[in-house]
N, C-alpha and C positions, 0 to 999 in steps of 0.2 A: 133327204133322209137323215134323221138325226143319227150321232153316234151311236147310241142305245140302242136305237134299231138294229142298226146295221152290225152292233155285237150278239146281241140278244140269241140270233138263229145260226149264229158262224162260231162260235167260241170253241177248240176243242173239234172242229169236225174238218175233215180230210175236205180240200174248195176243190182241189185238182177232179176234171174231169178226166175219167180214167181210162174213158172208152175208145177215144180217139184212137186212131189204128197206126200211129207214127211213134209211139211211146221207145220202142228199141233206136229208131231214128235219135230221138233229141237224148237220150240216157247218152247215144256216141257219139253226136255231137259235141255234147257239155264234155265227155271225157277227153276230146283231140281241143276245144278249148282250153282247156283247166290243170290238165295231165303235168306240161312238161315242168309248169310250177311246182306242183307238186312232186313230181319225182325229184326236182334239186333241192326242196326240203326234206324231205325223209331221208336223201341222201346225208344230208349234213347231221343227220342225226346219230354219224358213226353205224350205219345201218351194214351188217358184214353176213357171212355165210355163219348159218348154226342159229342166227337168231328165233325168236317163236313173234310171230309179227298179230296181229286182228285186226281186218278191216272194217270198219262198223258202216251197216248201211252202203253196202257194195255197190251199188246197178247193178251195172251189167259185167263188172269182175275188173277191169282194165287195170288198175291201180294192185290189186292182190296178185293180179299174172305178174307183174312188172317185181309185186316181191317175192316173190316164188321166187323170180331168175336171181335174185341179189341173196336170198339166203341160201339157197342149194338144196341137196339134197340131207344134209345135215340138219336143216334149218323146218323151221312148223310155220307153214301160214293159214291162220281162219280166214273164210270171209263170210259175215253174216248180214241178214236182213231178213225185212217181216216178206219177203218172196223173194224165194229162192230159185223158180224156173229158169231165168234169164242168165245163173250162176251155175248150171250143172255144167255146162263146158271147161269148170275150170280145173272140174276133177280130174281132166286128162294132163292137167299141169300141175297135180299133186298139190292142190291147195285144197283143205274142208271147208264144202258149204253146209253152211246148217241156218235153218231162221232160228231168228232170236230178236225179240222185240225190248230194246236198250231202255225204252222208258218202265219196262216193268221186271227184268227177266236177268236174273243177278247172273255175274259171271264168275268164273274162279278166283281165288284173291292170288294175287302177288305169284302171276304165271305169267306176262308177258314183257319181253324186251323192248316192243312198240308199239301203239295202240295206235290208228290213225280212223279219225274219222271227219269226212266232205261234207256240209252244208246239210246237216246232221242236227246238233243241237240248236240252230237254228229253227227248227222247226217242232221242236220237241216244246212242252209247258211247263215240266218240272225240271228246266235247264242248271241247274245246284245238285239235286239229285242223280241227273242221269251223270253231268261229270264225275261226279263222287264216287262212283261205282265203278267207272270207268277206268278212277282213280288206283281205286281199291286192285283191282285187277293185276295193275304191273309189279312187275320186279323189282325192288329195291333197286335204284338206279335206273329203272326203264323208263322209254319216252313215249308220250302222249303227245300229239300231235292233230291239235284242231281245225279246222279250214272252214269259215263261215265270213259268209262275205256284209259290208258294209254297202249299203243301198246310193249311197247320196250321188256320188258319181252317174251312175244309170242312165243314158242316156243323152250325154254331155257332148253337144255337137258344136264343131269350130265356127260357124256361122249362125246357129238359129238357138236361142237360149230357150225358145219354148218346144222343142222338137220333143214331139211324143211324152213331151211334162202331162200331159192331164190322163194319158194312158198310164202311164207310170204310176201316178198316183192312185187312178181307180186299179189297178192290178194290186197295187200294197196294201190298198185298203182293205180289200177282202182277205190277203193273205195276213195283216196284220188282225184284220179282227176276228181269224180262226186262228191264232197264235205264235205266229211268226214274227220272230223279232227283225227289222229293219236293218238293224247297226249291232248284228250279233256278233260279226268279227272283231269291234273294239269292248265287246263286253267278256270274250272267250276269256283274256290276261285275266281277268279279276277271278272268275269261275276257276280254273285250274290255282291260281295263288289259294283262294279261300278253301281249295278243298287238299290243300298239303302240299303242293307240287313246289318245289325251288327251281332256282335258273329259270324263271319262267320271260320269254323275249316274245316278240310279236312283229312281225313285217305285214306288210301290205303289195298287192300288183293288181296292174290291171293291162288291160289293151286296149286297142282300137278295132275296131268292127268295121267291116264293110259292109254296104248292103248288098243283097244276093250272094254273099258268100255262107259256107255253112256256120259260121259260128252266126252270121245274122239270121241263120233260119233256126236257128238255137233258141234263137227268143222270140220267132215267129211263131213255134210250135208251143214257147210258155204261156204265150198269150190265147194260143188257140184252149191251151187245158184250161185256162185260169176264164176263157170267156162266159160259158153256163153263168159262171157264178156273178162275174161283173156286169153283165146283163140286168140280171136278178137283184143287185144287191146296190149300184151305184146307177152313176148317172149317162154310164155307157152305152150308146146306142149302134148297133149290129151294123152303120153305114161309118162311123167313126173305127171304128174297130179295123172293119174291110178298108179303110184309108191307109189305117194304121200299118198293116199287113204291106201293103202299098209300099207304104214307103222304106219297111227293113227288108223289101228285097228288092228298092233304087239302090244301084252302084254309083248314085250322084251321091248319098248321103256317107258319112261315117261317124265315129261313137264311139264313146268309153263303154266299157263294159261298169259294172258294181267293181270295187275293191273286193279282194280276192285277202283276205285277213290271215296268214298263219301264224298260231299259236301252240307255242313248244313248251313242256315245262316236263322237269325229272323226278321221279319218285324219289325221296332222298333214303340212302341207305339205312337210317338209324330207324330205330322201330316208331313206328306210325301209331 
């Protein structure tokens, strides 16, 4: 299947199959993966009680609970996304859910202390835009705080250099040719610098996977969303796949994960 094909009918359309019935499963998995990095960033971000925080593209809330407890009662934390069901819980932790769809759906100018948002504009088409707005949103002096990972690592095992490489690839294919960029955590730094941000810095993490553990069923379950489509669209076939599955839940195997990209940058105080 040529390129052209394979963009032609994916550009712009959601690949994730939605139906599967494990969806709350892998949103908690990825958050007990992803989490404690991210809390020691936003930590460094001078993150205290009183702040007005927004979490863009929540899940299932873990990351907005976690600021709740750091700003107080003092303190405002949004968390929003285009589905809110899975976030009504968090109302009892005095955080608002409200949807709101970042690629279309302007926010307040120059209201927040922190903006954070997870593997987020990675997945967005008008990635200049949706930052920009983002942008627009903080406090003179407030931090934006990006986290979108770099693909290349994925699957990087200490004995087998082709381990799950052709899975890997037919899974990005589809998600890059519905608009997902690959390597959006080394593109975040430029995106926040071109849209005004100063002090802007960039780190990278990542881990090791085991198989059969839940962070390998983390990516058992992305490959189960992401299969309809790589079916359909590459050169994936349903006994390859079932191998695949196979082997992220041997505890002979282990793995890197994707780099895990954080990008900081500060509204600067002077007018914009």
């Amino acid at each position: 299947m040529s390129d052209r094909t394979a963009v032609a009918p994916l550009r712009g359309r959601h690949v994730f199959d939605t139906s599967i019935p494990d969806e709350d499963e892998r949103l908690r998995l990825g958050e007990a993966l992803w989490d404690p990095g991210t809390r020691t960033r936003l930590a460094r971000t001078g993150l205290t009680a009183g702040w007005h925080c927004l979490e863009v593209g929540a899940g299932h809330g873990s990351v907005a609970a976690w600021l709740a407890e750091r700003v107080g009662a003092a303190g405002i934390v949004e968390a929003v996304d285009t589905r809110t069901d899975r976030l009504e819980w968090l109302t009892e932790h005095d955080v608002r859910v409200r949807r709101h769809d970042v690629t279309t759906d302007e926010l307040p100018r120059a209201t927040y202390d922190l903006i954070h948002a997870r593997m987020v504009v990675q997945h967005v088409l008008d990635r200049p835009a949706v930052v920009r707005r983002l942008c627009r949103a903080l406090k003179p002096g407030g931090h934006l705080v990006l986290e979108d990972t770099d693909t290349a690592s994925l699957f990087s095992h200490p004995t087998r250099p082709d381990f799950l490489q052709d899975v890997k690839h037919a899974a990005y294919q589809v998600m890059s040719d519905a608009g997902h960029h690959l390597r959006c955590g080394l593109l975040d730094a430029s995106l926040a610098t071109a849209a005004g941000l100063v002090d802007v810095r960039g780190e990278g993490r990542s881990s090791v996977v085991y198989g059969g553990s839940g962070a390998a069923r983390w990516y058992s379950l992305w490959l189960a969303r992401l299969r309809p489509a790589m079916l359909a669209y590459t050169g994936m076939t349903a006994h390859r796949l079932d191998q695949a599955a196979a082997e992220l839940n041997d505890p002979a195997n282990s793995w890197l994960t994707q780099v895990m990209v954080t990008v900081t940058g500060r509204a600067p105080y002077e007018e914009r």
